[in-house]
N, C-alpha and C positions, 0 to 999 in steps of 0.2 A: 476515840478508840482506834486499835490499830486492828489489820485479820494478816494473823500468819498461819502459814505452812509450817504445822510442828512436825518434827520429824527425831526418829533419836538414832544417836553413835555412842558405842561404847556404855551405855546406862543411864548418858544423860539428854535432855530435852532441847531441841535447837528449834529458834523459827525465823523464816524468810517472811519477808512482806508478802503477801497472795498477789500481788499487781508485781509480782518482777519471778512470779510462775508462771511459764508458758504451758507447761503440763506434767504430769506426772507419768513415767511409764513402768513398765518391768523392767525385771534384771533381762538382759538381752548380750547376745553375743558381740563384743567389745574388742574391736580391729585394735593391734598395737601399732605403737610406732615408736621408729628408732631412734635416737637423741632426743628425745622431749623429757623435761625434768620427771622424776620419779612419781610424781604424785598426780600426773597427768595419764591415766589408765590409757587412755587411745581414745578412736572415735569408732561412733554409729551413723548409721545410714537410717536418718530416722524422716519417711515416708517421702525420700530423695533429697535430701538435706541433711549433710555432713556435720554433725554436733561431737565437737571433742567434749571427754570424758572424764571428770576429777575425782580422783578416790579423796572423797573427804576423810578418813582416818587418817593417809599418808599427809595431807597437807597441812592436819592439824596436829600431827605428831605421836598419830593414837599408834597402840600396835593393831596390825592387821592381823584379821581372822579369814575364817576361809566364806567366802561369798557363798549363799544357797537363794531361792529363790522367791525368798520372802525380800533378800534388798530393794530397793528400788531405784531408779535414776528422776532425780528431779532436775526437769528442765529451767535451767533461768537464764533471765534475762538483763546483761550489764550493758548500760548504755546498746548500739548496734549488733552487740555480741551474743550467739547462741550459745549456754554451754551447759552438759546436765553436770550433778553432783551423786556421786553413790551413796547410798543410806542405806544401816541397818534396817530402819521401817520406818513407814511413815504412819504418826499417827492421828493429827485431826489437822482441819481448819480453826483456828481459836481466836476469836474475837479477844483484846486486851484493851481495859481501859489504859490510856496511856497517864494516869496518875501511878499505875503500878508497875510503871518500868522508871527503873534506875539508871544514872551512868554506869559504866561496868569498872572493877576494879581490875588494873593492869594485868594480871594475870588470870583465868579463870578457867576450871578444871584442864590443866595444861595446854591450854588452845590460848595462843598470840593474842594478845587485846586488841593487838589492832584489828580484828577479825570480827571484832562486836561492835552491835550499836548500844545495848542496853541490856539487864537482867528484869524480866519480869516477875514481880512477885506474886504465882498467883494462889489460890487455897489451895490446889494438888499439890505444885511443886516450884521450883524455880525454870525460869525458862530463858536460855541463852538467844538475846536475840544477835540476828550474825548481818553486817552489812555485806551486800550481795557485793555492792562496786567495791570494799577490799577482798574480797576473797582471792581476786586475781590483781597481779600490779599491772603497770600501764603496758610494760615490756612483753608479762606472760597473755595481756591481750592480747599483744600485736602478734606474739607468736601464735595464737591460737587463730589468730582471724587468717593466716597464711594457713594453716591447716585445714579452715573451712574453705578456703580458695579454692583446696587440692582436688580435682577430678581423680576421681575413682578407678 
């Protein structure tokens, strides 16, 4: 069995593997920055460590709604790289037998296939698992690791 971070966007269920969460925080005041792709919110200053910021709705194509204070920012971790993701909410830790994840079919609820590693089936509901190493390409790494370079 697998343990993700479930979390939902838009109504439906996403989960990260719990070993590539560094933590979980609030919704927090979120520095912009100018020329970085649209879906890249900005960064935080999260306890002197510069963590750039991904609105998961823009990346995966959802419409945005307005942020209140139930989102959260889930920190993860790609290879070297810090980076949170914005969530509607988070909702548990969930252990999944991995008999009950599928390969994912090319497209699923409007979100890039490439974005998935698997659909779990479980009694609640279906649950989109999402690979943390695609959520970002190699490119939007490197740009993002220059932004964690950046002094303050």
């Amino acid at each position: 069995e697998i343990q993700v971070a479930v979390f939902m966007l838009n109504n439906t269920y996403y989960g990260v593997p719990i070993l590539q969460v560094k933590e979980i925080v609030k919704m927090t005041e979120i520095t912009k920055l100018p020329n970085t792709p649209d879906f890249v919110q900005g960064i935080v200053n999260l306890r002197g460590e510069i963590i750039p910021i991904i609105d998961m709705r823009r990346r995966f194509g959802l419409p945005d709604i307005e942020i209140n204070e139930n989102w959260k920012i889930l920190i993860l971790k790609s290879g070297e790289v810090l980076f949170g993701v914005m969530v509607d909410q988070i909702s548990e830790v969930e252990k999944i037998p991995t008999s009950l994840i599928e390969n994912p079919p090319k497209i699923v609820a409007g979100v890039n296939g490439k974005f998935i590693s698997g659909i779990a089936k479980t009694e609640n509901r279906l649950l989109i698992l999402l690979d943390v190493e695609r959520i970002l390409s190699d490119e939007e790494i490197e740009m993002l690791q220059g932004i964690e370079e950046t002094e303050l």
